[in-house]
C-alpha positions as CSV (number, residue, x, y, z in Angstrom):
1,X,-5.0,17.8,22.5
2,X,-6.3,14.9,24.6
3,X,-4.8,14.4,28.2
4,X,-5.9,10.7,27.8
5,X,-1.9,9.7,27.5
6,X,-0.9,11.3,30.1
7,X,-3.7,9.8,32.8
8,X,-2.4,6.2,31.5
9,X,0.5,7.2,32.3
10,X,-0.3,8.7,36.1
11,X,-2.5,5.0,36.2
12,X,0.4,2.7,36.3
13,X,2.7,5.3,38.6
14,X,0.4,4.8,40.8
15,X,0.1,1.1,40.6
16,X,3.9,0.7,40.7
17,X,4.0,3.0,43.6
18,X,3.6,4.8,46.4
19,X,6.2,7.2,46.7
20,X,4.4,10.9,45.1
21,X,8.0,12.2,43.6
22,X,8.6,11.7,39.9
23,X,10.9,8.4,39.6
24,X,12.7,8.6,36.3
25,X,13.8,4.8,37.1
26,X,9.8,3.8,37.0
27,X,9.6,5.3,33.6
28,X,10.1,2.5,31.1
29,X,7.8,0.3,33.2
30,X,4.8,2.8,33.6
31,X,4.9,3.3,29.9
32,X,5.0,-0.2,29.2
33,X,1.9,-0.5,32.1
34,X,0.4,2.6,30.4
35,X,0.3,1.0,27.0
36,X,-1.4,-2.1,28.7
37,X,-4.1,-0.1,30.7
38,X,-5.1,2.1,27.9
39,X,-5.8,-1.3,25.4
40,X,-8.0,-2.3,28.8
41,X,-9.5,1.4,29.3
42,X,-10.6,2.3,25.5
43,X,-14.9,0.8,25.7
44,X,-14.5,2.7,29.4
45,X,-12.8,5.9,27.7
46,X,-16.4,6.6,25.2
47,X,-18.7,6.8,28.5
48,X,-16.0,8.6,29.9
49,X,-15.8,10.8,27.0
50,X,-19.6,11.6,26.8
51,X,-19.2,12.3,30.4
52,X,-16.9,15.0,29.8
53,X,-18.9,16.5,26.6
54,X,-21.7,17.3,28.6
55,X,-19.6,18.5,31.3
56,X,-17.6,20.9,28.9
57,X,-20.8,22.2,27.2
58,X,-22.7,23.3,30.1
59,X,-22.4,26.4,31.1
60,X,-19.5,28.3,33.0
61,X,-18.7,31.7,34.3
62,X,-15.8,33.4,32.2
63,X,-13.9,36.3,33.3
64,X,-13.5,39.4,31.1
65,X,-11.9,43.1,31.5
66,X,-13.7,45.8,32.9
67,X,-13.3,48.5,31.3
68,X,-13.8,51.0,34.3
69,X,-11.3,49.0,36.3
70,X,-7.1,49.0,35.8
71,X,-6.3,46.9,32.9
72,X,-4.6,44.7,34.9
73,X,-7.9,43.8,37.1
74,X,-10.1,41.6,35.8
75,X,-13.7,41.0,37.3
76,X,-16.4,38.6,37.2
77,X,-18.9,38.6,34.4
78,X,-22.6,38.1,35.8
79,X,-23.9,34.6,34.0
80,X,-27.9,33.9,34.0
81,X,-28.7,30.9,36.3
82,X,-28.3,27.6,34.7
83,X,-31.6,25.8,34.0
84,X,-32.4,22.2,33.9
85,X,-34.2,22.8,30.4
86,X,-32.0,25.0,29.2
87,X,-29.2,24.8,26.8
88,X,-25.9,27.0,26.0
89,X,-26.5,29.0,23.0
90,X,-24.2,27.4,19.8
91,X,-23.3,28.1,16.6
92,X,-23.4,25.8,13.7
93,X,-20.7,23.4,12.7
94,X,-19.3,23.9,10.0
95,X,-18.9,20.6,8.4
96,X,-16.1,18.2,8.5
97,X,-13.9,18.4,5.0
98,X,-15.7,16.1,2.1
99,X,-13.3,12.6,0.5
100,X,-9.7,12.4,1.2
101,X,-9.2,15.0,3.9
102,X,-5.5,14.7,3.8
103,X,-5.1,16.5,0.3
104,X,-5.7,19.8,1.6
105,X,-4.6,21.8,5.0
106,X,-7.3,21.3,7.4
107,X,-8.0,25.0,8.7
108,X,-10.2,25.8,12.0
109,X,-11.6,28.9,13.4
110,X,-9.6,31.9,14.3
111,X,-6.8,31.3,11.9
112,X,-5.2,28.3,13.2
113,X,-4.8,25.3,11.3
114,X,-4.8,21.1,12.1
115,X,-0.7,20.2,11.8
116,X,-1.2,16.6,12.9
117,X,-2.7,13.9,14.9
118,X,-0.6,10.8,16.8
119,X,-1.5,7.8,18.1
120,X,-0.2,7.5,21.8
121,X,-0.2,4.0,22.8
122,X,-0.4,0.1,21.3
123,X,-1.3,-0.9,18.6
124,X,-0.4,2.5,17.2
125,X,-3.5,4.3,15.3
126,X,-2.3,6.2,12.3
127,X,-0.8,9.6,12.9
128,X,-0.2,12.1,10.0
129,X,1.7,15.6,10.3
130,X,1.2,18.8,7.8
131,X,3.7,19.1,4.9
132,X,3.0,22.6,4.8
133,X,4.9,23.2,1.3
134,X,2.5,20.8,-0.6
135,X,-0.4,21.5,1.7
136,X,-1.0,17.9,2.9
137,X,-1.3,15.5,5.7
138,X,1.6,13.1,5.4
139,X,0.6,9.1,6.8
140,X,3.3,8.0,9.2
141,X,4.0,4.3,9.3
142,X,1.7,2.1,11.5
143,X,5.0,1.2,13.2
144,X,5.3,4.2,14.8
145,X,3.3,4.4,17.8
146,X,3.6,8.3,18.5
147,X,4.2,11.1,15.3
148,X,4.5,14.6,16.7
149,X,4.2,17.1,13.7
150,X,6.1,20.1,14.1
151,X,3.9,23.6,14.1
152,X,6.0,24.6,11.2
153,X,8.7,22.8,8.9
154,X,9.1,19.6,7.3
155,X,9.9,17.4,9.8
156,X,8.0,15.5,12.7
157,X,9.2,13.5,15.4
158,X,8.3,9.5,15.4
159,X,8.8,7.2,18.7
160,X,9.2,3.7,18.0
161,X,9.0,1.5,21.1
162,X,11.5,-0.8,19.6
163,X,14.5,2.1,19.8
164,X,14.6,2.8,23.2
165,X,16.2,6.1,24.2
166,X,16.0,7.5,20.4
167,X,13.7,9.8,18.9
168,X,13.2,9.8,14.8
169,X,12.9,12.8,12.8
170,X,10.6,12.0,9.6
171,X,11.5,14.0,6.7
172,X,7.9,14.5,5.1
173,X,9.0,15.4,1.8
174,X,11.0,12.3,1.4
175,X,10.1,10.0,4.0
176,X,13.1,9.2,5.7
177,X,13.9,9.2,9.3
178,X,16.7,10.2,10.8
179,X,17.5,8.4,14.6
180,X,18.6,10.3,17.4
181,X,19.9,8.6,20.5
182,X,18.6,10.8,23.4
183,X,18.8,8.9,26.5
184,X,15.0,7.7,27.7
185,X,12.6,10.7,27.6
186,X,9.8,10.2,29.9
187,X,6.2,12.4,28.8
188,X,5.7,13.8,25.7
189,X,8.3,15.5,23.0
190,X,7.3,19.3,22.6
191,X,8.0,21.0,19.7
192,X,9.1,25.0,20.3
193,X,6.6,27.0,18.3
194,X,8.5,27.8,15.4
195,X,9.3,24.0,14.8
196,X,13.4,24.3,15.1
197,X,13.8,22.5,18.1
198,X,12.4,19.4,20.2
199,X,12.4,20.0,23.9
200,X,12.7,16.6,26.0
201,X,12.1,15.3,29.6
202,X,15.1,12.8,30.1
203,X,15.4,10.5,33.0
204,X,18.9,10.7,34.6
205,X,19.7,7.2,35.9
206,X,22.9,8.9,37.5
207,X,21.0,11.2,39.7
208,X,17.5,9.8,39.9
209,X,16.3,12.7,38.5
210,X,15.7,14.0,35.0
211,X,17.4,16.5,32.7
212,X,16.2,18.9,29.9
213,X,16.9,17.6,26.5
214,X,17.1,20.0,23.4
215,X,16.9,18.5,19.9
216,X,17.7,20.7,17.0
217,X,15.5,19.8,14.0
218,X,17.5,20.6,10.9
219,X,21.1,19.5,12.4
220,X,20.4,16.6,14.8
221,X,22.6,18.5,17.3
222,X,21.3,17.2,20.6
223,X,22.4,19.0,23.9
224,X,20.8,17.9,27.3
225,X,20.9,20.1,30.8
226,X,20.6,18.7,34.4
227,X,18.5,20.0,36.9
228,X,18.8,20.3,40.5
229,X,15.7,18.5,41.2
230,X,16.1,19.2,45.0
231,X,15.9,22.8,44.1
232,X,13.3,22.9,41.5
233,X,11.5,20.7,43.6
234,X,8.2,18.7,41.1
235,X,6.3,15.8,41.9
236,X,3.2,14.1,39.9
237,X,3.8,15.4,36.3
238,X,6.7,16.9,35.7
239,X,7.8,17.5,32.3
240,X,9.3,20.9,30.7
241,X,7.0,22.1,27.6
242,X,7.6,25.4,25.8
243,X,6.9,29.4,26.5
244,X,5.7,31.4,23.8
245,X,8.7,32.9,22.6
246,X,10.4,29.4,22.1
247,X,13.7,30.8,24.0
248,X,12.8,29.2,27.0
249,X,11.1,25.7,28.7
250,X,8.7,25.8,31.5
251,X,9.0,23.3,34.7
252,X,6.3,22.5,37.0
253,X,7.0,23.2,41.0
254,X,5.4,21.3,43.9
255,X,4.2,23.0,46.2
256,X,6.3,21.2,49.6
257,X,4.4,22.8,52.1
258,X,1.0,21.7,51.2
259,X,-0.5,18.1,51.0
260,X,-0.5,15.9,48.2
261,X,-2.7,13.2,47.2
262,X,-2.2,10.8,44.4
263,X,-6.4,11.3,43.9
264,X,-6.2,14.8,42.4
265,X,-3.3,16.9,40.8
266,X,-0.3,18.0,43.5
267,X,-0.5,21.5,44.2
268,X,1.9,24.0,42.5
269,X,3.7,26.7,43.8
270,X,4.4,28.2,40.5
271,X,6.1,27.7,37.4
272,X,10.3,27.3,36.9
273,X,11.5,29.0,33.5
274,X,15.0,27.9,31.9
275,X,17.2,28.7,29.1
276,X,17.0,26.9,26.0
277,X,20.3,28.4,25.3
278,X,22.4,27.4,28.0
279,X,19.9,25.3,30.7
280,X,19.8,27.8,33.2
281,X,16.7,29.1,35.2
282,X,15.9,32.4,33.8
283,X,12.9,33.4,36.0
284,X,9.5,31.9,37.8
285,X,6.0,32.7,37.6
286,X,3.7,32.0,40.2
287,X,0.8,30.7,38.7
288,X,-1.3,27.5,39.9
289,X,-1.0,24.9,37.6
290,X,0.7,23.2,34.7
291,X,0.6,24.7,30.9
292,X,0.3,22.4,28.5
293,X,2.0,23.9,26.0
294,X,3.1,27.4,24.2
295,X,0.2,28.2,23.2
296,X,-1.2,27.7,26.7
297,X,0.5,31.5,26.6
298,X,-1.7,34.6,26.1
299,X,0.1,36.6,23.4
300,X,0.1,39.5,25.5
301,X,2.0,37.2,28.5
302,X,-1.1,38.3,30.7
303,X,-3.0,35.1,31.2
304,X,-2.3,31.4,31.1
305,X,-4.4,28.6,31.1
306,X,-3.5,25.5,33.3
307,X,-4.4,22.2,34.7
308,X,-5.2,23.2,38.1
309,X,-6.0,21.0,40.7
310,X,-9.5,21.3,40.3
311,X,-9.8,21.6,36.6
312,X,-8.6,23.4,34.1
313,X,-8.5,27.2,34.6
314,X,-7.1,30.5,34.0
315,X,-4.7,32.5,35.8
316,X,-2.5,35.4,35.8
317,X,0.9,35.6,34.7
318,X,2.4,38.2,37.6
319,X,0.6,36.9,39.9
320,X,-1.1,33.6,39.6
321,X,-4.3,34.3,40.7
322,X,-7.2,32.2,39.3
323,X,-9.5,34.2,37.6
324,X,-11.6,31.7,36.2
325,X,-12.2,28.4,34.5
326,X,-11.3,27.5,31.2
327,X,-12.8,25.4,28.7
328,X,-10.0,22.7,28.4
329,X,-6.8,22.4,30.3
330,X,-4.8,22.1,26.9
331,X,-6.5,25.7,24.9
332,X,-4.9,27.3,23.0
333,X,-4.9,31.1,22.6
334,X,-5.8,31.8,19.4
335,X,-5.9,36.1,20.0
336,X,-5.8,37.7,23.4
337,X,-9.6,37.8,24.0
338,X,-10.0,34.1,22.0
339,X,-9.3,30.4,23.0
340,X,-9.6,27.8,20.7
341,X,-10.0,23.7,22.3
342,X,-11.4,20.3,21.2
343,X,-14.6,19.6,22.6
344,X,-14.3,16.6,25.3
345,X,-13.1,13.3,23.7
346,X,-15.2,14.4,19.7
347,X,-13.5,15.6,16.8
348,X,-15.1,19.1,17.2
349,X,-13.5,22.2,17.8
350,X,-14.8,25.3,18.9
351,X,-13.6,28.8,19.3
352,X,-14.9,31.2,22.2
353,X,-14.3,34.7,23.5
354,X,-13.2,35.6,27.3
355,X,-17.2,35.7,27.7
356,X,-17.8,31.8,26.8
357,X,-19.8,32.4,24.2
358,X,-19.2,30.2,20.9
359,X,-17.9,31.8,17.9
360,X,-17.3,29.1,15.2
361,X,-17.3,25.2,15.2
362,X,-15.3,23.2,13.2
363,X,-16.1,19.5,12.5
364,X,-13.0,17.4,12.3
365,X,-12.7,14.5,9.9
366,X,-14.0,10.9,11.3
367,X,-10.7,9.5,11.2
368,X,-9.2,11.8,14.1
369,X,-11.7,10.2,17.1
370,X,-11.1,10.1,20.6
371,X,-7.9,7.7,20.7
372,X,-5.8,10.1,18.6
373,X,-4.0,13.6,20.1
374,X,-4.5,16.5,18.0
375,X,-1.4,19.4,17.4
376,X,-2.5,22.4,16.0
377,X,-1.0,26.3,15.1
378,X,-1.7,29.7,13.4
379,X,-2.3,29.1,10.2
């Protein structure tokens, strides 16, 4: 659940180039920068991270329904002023789980459970995914430098810099991994929610843009869909991750008429929806910012949390106003009134209501520090 891949990654774009527009042709050399930059950035990344801990903890103004207002009208809930002395109110931490932590499911507040953790750069750290059926964390091989574990299932998806333009599907039970040839994917593989299929950005040498891949998980079937990259118009980040329902993939869109600056995110007009099923747009949402993810999603389809350009926040669905901040751009929605995130760069997580109050904390084991992204889903 840590950005830190994907600002590598935005690191040596920028080095490589000017031009702000997505450049699928730049994509195997920024990743190969991106591995070289984070090696160079990790004793920067723990003052960095502390940085952001006390940033996150400090208190922030959520926004919560009124009850005397429309349902859909949200309002501002009145916070005491902060004081120099004085610290947010938390709850214990529960502790982190005793011995060999991968012997048992890993569960967190809220219902939600730890699926798996991946390394995303060289040399790889140790990744492990949930084998749900034995309840256990499965150890990738080192040689993998990325294992994405599925929310549910038994398989997760391994990168190995070696195969270029293939993703591997790990069988946990067995440990065998099957090799897909994909074309290169640029940005990170997204599982849909229910595990069945792998969504993937792919960089279209052809057009100079990039196409929507779709990986089925239990047949290998692979499909991939162009886009009209002149018509759904994204710069900066631009990679498709998954709606709630898992029927359809979510696109970034720049905003063209407004400026855009390589120093802080480029401004989006809203969000472009497609088909899973047959690649084509299905509708778009005007909201600020870039999810992360399906769980990014309120269950209800009300709210959505994003990496705006000043942080992360949250917004409405209909009509993407920004009706407050949020605790971490990648939070996942864990009930309609609770959000559950990882606290900075530390292997804490922490559940809160719309109100920003703590309502558990979880302690995560040692082994998944800052360098490692964390996948979680309901339990």
């Amino acid at each position: 659940m840590s950005g830190s891949g994907e600002d590598v990654l935005r690191s040596a774009v920028r080095e490589m180039a000017a031009e702000a527009r997505t450049a699928p042709d730049l994509a195997g050399r920024a990743l190969r920068q991106g591995r070289r930059l984070r090696r160079r950035r990790r004793t920067a990344a723990a003052g960095g991270a502390l940085a952001a801990l006390v940033a996150l903890v400090g208190p922030y103004v959520w926004l919560r329904p009124d009850a005397a207002q429309d349902t859909a009208t949200w309002a501002p809930v009145d916070a005491p002023a902060a004081s120099a002395s004085a610290a947010p109110p938390t709850v214990p931490v529960a502790p982190a789980p005793a011995g060999d932590w991968t012997q048992a499911t890993v569960t967190l507040p809220g219902g939600w459970v730890l699926t798996g953790a991946s390394s995303t750069g060289t040399p790889a750290e140790q990744g492990y995914a949930l084998d749900r059926d034995r309840g256990r964390y499965v150890a990738a091989d080192r040689r993998y430098e990325e294992v994405w574990a599925a929310p549910r299932g038994g398989v997760a998806a391994v990168v190995d810099y070696e195969r270029a333009g293939q993703i591997g599907l790990l069988g946990l039970r067995d440990g065998m991994v099957r090799w897909i040839r994909t074309g290169t994917h640029i940005m990170t593989p997204h599982w849909s929610p229910d595990g069945r299929q792998l969504a993937l950005t792919v960089s279209d040498k052809e057009s100079g843009g990039f196409s929507l891949g779709v990986l089925d998980a239990a047949t290998g079937a692979y499909r991939t869909f162009p886009v009209d990259t002149d018509r759904y118009f994204c710069t900066d980040y631009c990679f498709f991750t998954w709606g709630r329902d898992g029927r359809e993939v979510a696109l970034q869109q720049t905003d063209p008429d407004s400026p855009r600056s390589e120093g802080r995110p480029h401004p989006r007009r809203g969000v472009q929806f497609f088909s899973v099923a047959d690649g084509r747009p299905s509708r778009f949402v005007p909201v600020p910012g870039d999810p992360a993810g399906p769980w990014s999603w309120s269950p209800d389809g009300r709210l959505v949390v994003i990496k705006g350009q000043d942080g992360p926040q949250l917004a409405e669905v209909a009509t993407g106003r920004v009706i407050g901040p949020a605790p971490a751009e990648n939070a996942v929605w864990v009930a309609d009134d609770r959000l559950l995130h990882r606290v900075g760069g530390t292997a804490e997580m922490v559940l809160v209501d719309l109100d920003g109050r703590e309502l558990a904390r979880q302690a995560l084991p040692a082994s998944l520090g800052v360098n490692l992204t964390l996948a979680v889903a309901p339990r």
